[in-house]
PAZAPA-4460 file (N, C-alpha, C; in steps of 0.05 Angstrom, whole numbers, plus 32768, in hexadecimal, padded with zeros to 4 digits):
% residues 282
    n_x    n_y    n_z   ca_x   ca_y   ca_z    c_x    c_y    c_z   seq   type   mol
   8644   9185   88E8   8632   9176   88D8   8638   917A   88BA     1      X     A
   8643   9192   88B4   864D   919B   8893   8662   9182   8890     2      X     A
   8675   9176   889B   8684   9166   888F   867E   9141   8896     3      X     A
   8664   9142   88A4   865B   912E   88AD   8656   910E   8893     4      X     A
   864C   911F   8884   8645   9115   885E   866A   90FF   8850     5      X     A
   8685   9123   8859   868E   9118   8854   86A2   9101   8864     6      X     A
   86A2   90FE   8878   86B4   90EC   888C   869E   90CC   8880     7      X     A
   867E   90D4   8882   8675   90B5   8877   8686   90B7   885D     8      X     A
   8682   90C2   884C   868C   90B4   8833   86AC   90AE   8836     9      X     A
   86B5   90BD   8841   86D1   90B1   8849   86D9   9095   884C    10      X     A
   86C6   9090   8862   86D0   9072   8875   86C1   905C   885D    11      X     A
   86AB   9061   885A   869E   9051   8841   86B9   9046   882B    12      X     A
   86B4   905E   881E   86D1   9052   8808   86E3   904E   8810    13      X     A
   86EF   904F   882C   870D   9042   8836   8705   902F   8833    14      X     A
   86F0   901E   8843   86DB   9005   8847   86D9   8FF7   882B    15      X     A
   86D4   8FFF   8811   86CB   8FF2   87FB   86EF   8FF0   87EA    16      X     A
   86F9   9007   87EC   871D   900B   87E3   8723   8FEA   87EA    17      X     A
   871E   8FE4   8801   8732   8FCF   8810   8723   8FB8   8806    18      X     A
   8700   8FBA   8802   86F8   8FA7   87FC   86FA   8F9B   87DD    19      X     A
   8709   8FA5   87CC   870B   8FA5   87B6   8723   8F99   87B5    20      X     A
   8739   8F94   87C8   8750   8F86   87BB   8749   8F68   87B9    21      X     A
   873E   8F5B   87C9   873B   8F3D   87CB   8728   8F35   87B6    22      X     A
   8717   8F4A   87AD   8705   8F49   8791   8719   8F42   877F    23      X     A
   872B   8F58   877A   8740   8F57   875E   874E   8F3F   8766    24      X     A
   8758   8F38   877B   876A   8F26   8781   875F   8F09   877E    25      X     A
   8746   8F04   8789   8734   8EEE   8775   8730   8EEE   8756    26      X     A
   872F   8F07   8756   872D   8F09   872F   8746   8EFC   8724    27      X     A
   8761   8F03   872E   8774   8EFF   8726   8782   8EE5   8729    28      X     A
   877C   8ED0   8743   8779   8EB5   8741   8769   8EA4   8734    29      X     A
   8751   8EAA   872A   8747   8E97   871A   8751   8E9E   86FD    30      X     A
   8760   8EAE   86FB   876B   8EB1   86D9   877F   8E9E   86D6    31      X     A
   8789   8E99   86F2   87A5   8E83   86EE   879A   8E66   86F2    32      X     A
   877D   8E67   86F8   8777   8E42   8704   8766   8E3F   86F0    33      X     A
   8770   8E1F   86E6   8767   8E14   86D2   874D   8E10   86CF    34      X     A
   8737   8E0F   86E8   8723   8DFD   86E8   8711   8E16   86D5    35      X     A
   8701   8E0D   86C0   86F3   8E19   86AA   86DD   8E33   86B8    36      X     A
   86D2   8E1D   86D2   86BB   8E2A   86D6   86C2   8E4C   86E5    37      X     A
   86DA   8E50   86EF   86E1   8E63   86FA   86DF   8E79   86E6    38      X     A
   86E8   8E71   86CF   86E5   8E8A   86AE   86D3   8E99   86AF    39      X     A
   86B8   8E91   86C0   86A3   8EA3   86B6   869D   8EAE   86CE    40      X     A
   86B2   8EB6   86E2   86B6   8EC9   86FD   86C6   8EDC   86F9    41      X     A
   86DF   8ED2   86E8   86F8   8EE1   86F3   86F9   8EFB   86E1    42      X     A
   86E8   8F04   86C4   86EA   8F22   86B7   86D9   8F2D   86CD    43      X     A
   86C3   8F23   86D0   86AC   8F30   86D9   86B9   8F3B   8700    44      X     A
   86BF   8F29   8706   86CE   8F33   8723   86DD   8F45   871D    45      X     A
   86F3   8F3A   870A   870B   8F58   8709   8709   8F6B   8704    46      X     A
   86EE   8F70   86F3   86DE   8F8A   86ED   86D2   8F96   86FD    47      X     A
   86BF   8F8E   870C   86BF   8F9B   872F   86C8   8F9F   873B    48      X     A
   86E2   8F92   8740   86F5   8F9E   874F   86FD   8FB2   8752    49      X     A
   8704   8FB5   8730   871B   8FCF   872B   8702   8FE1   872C    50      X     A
   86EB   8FE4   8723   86D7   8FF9   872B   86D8   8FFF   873F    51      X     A
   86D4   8FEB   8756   86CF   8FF8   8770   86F0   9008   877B    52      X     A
   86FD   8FFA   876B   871B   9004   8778   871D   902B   876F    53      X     A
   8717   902A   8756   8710   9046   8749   8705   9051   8757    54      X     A
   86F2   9050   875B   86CF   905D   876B   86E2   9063   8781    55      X     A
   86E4   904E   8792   86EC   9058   87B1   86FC   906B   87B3    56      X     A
   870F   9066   87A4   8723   9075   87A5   8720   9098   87A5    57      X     A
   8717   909B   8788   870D   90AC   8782   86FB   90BF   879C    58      X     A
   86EC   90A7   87A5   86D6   90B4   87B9   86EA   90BE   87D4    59      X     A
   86FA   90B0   87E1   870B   90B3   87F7   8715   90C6   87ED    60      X     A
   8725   90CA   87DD   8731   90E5   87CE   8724   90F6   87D9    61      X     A
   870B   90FF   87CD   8701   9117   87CD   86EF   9127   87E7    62      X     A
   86EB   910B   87F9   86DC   9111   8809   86F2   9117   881C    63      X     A
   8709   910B   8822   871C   9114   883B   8730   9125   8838    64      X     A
   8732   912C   8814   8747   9142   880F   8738   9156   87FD    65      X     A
   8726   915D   87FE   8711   9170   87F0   8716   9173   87D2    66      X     A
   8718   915F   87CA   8719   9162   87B5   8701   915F   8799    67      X     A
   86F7   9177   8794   86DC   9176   8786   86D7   9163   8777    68      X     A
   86EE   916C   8762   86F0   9158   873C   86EE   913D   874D    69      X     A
   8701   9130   8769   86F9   9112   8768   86DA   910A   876A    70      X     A
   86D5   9119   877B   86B1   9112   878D   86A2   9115   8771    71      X     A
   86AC   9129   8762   8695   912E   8745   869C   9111   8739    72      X     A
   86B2   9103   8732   86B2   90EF   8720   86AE   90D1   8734    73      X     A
   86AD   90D7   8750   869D   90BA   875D   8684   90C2   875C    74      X     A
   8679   90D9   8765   865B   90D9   875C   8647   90D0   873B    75      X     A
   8664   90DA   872F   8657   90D3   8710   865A   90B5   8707    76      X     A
   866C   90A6   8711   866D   908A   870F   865A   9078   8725    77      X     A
   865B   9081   8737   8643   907C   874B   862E   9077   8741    78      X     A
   861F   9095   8732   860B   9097   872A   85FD   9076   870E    79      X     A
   861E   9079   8700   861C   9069   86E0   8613   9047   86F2    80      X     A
   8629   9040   870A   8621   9028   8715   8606   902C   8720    81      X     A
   85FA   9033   872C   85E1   9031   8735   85D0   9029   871F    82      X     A
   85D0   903D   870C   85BC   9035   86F3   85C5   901C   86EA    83      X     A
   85DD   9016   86E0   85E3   9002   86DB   85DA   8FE8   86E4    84      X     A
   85E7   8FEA   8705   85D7   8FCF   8716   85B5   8FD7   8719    85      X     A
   85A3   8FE4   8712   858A   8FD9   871B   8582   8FD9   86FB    86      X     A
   858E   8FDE   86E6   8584   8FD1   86C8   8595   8FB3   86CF    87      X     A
   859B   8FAF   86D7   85B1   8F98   86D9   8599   8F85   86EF    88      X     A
   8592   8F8B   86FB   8581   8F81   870C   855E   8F75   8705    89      X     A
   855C   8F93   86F2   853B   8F90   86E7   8541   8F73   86D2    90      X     A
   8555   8F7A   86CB   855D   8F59   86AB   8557   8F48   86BD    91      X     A
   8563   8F41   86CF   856D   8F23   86D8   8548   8F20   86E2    92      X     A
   853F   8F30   86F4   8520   8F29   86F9   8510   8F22   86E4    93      X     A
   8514   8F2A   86D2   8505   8F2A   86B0   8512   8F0B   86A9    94      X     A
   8524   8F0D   869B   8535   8EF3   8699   852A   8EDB   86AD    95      X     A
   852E   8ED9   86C1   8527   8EC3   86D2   8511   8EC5   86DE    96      X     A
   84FD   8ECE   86D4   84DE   8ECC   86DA   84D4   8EB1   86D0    97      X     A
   84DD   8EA2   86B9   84D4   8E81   86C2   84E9   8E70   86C8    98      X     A
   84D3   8E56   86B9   84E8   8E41   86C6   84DC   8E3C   86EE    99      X     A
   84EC   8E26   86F1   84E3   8E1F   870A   84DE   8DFF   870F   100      X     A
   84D7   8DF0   86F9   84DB   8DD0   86F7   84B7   8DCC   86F3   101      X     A
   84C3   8DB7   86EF   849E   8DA4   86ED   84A3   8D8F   8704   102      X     A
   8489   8D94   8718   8488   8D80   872C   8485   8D63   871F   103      X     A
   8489   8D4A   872A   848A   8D2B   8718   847C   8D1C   8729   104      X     A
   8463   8D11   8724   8457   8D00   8740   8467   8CE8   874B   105      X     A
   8464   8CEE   8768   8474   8CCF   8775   8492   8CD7   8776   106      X     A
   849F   8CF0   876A   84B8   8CF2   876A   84BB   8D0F   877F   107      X     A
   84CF   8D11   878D   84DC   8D25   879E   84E6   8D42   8787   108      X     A
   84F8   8D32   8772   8506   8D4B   875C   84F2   8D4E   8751   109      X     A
   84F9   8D61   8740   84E7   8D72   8724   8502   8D73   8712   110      X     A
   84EF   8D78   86FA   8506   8D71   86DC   84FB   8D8A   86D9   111      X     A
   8513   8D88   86C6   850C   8DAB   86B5   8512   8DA8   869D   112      X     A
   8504   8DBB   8686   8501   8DBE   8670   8508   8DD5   8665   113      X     A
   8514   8DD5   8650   8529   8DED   8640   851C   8DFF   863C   114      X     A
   84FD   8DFF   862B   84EC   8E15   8622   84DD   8E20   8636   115      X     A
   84DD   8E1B   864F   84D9   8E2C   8666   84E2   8E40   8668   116      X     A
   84F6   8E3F   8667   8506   8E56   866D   850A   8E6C   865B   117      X     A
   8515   8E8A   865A   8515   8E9D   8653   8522   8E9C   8633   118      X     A
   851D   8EA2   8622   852F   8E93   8604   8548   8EAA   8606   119      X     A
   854A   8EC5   8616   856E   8EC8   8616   8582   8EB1   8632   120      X     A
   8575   8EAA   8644   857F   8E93   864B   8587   8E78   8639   121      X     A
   8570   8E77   862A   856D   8E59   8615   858D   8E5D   8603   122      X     A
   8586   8E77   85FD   85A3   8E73   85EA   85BF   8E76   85F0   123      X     A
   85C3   8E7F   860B   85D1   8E77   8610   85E2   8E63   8611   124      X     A
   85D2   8E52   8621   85D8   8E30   8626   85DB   8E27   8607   125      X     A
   85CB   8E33   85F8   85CB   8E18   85DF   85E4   8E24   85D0   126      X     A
   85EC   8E3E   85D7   8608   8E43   85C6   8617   8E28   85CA   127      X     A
   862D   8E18   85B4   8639   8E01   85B6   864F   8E08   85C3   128      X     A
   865F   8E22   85C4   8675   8E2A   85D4   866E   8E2F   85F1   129      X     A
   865A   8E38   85FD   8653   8E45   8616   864C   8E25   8620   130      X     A
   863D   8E1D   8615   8637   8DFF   8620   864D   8DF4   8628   131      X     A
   8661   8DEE   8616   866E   8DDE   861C   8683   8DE1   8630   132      X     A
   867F   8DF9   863A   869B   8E07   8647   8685   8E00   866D   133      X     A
   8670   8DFD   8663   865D   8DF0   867C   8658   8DE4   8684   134      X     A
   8657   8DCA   866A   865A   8DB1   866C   867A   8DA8   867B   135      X     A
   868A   8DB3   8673   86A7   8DA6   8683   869F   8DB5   86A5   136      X     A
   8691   8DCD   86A7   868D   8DCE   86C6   8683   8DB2   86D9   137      X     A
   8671   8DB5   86C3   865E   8D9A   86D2   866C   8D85   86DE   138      X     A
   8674   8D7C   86C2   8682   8D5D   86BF   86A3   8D5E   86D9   139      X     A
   86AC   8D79   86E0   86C3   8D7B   86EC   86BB   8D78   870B   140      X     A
   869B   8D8A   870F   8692   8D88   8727   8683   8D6F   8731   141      X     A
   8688   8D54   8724   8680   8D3F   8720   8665   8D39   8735   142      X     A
   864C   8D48   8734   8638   8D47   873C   8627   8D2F   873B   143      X     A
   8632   8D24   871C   8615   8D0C   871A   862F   8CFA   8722   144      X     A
   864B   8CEE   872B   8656   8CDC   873C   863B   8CCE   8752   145      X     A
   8639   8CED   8768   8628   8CE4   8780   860D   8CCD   877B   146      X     A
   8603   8CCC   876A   85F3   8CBD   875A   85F7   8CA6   8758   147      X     A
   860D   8C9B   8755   8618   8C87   8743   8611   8C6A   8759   148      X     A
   8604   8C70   876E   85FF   8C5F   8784   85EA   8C5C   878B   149      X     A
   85D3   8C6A   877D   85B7   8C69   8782   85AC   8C53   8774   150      X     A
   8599   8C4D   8784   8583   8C36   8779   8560   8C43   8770   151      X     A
   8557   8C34   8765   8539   8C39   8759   852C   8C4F   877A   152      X     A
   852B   8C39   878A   8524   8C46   879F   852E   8C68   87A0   153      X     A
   854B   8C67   87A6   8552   8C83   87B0   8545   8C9E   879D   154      X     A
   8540   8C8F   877D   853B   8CA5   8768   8519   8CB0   876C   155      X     A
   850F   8C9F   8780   84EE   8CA5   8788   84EF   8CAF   87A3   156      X     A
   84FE   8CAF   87BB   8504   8CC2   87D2   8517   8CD4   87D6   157      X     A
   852E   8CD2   87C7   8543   8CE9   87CB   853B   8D03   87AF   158      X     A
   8542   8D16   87BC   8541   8D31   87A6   8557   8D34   879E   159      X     A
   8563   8D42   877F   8573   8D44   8770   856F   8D61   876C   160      X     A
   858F   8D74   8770   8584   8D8A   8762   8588   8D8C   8747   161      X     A
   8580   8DA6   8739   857A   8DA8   8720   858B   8D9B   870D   162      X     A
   85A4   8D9F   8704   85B8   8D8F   86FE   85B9   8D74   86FB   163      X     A
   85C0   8D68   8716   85B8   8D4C   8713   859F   8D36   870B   164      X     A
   858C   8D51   8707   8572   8D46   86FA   8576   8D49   86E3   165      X     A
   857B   8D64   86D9   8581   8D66   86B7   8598   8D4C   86A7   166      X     A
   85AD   8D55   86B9   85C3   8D48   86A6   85D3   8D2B   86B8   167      X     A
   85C7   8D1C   86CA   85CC   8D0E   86D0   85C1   8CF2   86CD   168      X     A
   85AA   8CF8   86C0   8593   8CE2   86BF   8581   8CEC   86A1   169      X     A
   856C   8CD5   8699   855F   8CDD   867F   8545   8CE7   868B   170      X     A
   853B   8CEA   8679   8516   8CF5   867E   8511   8CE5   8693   171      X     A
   84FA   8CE7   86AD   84F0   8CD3   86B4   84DB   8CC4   86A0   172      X     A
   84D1   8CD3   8689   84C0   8CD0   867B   84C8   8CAE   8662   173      X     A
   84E5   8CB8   866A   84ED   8C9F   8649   84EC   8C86   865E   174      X     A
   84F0   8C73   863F   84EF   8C5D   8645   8502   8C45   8633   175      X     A
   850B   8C39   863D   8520   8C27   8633   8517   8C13   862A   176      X     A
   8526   8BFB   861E   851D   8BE6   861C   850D   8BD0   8612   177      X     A
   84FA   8BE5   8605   84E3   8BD5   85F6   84EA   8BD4   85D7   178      X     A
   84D5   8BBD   85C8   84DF   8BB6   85AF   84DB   8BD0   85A6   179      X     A
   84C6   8BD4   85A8   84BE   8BEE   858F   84C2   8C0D   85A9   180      X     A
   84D7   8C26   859C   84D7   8C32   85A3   84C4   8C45   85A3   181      X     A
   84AC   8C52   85B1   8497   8C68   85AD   84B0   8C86   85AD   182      X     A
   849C   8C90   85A3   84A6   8CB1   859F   84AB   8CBB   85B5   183      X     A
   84C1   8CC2   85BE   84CE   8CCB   85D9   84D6   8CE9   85D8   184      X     A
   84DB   8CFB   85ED   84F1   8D15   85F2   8507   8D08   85E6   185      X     A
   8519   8D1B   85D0   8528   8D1D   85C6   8542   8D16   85D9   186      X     A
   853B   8D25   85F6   8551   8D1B   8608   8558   8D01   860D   187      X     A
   853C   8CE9   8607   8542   8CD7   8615   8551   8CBF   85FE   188      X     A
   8557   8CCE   85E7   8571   8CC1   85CE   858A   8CC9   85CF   189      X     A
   858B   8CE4   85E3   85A7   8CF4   85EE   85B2   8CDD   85FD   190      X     A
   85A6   8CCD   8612   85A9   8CC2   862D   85CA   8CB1   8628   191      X     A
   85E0   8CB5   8634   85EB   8C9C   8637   85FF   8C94   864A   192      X     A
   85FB   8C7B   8657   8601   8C6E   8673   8625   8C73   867A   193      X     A
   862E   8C7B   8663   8650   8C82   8669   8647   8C9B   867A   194      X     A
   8659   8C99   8692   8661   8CAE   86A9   8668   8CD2   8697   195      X     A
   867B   8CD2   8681   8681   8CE6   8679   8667   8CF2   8662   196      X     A
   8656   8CE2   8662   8641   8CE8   8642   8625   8CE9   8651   197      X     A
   8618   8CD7   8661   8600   8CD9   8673   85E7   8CE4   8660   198      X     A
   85E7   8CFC   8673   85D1   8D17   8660   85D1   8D31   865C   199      X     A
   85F3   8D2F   8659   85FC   8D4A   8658   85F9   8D61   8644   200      X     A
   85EC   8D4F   8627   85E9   8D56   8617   85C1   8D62   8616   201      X     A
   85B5   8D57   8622   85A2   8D5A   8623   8592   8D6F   8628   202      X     A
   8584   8D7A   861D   8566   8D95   8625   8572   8D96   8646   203      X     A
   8566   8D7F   8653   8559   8D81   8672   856F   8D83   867C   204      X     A
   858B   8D8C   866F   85A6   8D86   8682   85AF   8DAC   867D   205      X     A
   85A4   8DAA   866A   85A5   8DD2   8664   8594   8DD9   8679   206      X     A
   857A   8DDB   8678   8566   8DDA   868B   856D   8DDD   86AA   207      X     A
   8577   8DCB   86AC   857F   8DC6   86CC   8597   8DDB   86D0   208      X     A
   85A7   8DE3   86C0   85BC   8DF2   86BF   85B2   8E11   86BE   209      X     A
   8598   8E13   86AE   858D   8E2D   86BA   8581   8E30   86CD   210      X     A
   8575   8E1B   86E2   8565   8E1D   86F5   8574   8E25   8709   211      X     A
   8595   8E13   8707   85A3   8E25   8718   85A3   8E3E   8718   212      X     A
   85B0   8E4D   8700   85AC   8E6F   86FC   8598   8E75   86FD   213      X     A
   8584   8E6D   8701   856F   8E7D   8702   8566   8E81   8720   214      X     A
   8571   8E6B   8731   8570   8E6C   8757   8586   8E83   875D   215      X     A
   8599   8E86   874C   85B2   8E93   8757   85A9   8EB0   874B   216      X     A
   85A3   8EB2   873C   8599   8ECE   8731   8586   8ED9   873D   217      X     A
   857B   8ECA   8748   8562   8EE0   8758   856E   8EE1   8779   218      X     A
   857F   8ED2   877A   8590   8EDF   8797   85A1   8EF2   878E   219      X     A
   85A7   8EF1   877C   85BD   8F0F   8778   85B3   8F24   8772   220      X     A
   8595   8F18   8762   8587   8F33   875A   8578   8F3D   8773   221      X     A
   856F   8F2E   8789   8566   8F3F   87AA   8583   8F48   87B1   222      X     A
   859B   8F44   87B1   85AE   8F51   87BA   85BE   8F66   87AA   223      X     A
   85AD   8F66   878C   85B1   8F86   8787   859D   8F97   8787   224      X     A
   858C   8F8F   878B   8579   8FA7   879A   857A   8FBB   87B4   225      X     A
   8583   8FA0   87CA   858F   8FB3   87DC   85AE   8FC0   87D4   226      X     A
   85BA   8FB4   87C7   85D2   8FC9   87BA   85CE   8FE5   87AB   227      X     A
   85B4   8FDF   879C   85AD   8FF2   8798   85A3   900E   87A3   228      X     A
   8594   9002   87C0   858B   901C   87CE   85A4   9027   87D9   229      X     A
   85AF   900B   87E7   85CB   9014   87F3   85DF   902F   87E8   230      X     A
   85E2   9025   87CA   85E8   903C   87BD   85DB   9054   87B8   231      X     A
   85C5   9051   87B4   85C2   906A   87AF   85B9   907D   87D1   232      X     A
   85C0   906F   87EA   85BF   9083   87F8   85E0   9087   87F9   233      X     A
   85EF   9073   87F7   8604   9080   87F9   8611   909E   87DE   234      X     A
   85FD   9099   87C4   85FC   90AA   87B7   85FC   90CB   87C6   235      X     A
   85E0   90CB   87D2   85D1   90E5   87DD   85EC   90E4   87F5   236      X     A
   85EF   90D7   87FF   860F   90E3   8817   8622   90EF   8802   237      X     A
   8628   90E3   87F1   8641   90EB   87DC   8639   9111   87D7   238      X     A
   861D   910D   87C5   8617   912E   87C7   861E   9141   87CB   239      X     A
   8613   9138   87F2   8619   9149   8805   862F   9152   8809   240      X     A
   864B   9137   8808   8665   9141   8804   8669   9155   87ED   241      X     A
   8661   914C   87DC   8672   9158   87C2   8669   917E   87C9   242      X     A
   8653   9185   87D6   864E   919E   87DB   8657   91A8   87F0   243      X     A
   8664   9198   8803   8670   919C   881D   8689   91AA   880C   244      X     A
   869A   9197   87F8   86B9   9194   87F2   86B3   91B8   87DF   245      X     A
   86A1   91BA   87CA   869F   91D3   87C0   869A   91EA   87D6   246      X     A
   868E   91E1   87F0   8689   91FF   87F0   86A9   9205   8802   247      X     A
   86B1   91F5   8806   86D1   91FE   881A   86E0   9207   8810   248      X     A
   86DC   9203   87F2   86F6   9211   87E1   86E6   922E   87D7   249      X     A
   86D0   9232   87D9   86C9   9250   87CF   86C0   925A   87E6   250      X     A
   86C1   9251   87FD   86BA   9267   8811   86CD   9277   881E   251      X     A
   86CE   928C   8829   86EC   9293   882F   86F3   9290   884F   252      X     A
   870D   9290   8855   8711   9286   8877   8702   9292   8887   253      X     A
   8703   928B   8895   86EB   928C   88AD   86FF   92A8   88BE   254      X     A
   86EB   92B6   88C2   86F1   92D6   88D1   86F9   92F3   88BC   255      X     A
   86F4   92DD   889F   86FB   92F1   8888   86D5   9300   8881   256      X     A
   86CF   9316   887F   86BB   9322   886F   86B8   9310   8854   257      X     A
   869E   930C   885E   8694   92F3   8840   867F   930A   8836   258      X     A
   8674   932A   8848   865E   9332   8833   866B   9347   881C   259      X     A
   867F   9343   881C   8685   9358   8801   868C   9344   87E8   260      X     A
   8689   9326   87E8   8692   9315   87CF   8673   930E   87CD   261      X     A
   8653   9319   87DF   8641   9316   87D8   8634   932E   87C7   262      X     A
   8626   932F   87B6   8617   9344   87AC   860A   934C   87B6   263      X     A
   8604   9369   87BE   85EF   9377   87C9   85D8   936E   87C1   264      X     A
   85BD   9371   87D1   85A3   9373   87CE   8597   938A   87BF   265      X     A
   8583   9391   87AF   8580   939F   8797   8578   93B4   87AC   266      X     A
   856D   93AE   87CA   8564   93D4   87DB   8585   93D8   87ED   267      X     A
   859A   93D2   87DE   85B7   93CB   87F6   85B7   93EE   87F1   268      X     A
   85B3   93F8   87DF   85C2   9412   87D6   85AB   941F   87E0   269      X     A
   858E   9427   87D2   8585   942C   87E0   857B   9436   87F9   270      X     A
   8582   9425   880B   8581   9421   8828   8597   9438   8831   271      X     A
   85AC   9433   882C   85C4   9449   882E   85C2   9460   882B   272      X     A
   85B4   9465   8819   85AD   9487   880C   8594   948F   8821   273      X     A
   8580   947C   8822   856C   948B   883F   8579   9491   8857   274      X     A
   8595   947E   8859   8598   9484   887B   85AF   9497   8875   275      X     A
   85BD   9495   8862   85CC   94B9   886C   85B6   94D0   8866   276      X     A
   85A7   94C7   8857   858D   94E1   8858   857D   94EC   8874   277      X     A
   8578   94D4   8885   8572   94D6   8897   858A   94E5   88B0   278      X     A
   85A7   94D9   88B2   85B7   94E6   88C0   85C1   9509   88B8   279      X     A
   85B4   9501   889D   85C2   952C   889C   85A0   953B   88A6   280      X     A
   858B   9532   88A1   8576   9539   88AE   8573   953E   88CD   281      X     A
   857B   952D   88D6   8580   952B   88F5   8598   952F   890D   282      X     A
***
């Protein structure tokens, strides 16, 4: 049962070692493919990777060849990711606590609005570089195409996700056509009918672009929670190893006298002096 702690951590980090090449090896194909949207996968992948590749390693090391210093420096990186991912976790719940759309009567979609949402999200999007590097996602993943075939009807029974509501179409609110223009959403002067221009520029096209992140963030953020416990029981196994791997190197072989590298008990002497007292008495 003493080395039970370490054979789990063993197989674990063989398990995560192996799982880490196809990480890096994804990291390392999207650096060579052109398509934009991949840019904002491929540091952040390659950087997990090589962590987990570290970590495991490190951890397999020490747990199957007793090696203390490794198990001390996967425990201590262990420790930094854990904190890491559940501050990493508390943001994103904080962060994406609004937002969510405005229901529209008579309509299936909901539109979404910019100042809903969290203002370190807001600035994001409104950076002109970050936008625009999102805007070519969009426009590449040609979403509002599928559209291009709908009639009045379909825009009052079919649902649109967030996206194609924001940046594929204008307000439902504006209005075209009349002599005298009334005071409209700013979006609905963005609007225009070329395939490449639409409403990409628009509030409700940012909007819809966080509603995605903000569906995708709270699935990643329930899947680092359980990463989180995950870890940290695989933490408390690690421990156990790391005290398994110290005590094998300071204990001495087995059939060797271990009580003379212990210190006597403060009655050891004592005790000694009554019983030869007692044998020359008797």
């Amino acid at each position: 049962m003493n080395w039970f702690s370490n054979t789990v951590i063993g197989f674990l980090n063989l398990f995560t070692l192996l799982a880490s090449i196809p990480i890096i090896g994804a990291g390392l194909w999207m650096a060579k493919s052109s398509t934009s949207c991949e840019s904002f996968l491929q540091t952040p992948l390659m950087i997990i990777g090589f962590i987990i590749l570290v970590v495991s390693l490190a951890g397999f090391i020490g747990a199957c060849f007793n090696v203390p210093w490794a198990l001390w420096f996967y425990l201590l990186v262990m420790l930094l990711l854990t904190a890491t991912l559940l501050a990493f976790t508390i943001f994103g719940f904080v962060v994406t606590s609004q937002g969510g759309g405005v229901k529209l009567s008579g309509r299936v979609y909901r539109e979404y609005r910019l100042q809903d949402y969290s203002p370190w999200l807001r600035q994001r999007v409104q950076d002109p570089h970050y936008w625009s590097t999102i805007k070519t996602c969009v426009l590449g993943s040609k979403i509002c195409a599928k559209l291009a075939s709908w009639t009045p009807l379909d825009y009052l029974e079919k649902d649109l996700t967030p996206v194609q509501s924001g940046c594929c179409k204008p307000p439902t609110s504006c209005t075209y056509g009349t002599a005298t223009m009334l005071a409209q959403d700013e979006d609905c002067y963005k609007w225009n009918n070329m395939a490449n221009l639409l409403c990409y520029e628009c509030n409700s096209c940012k909007a819809g672009v966080l509603e995605d992140v903000r569906k995708d963030w709270h699935k990643l953020s329930v899947l680092n929670v359980v990463m989180v416990v995950f870890l940290i029981c695989i933490y408390s196994i690690g421990c156990c190893a790391y005290q398994n791997t110290k005590r094998s190197q300071t204990d001495y072989p087995y059939g060797e006298n271990r009580m003379k590298r212990v210190r006597p008990r403060w009655d050891y002497y004592w005790r000694r002096w009554w019983q030869g007292q007692r044998e020359f008495l008797y």
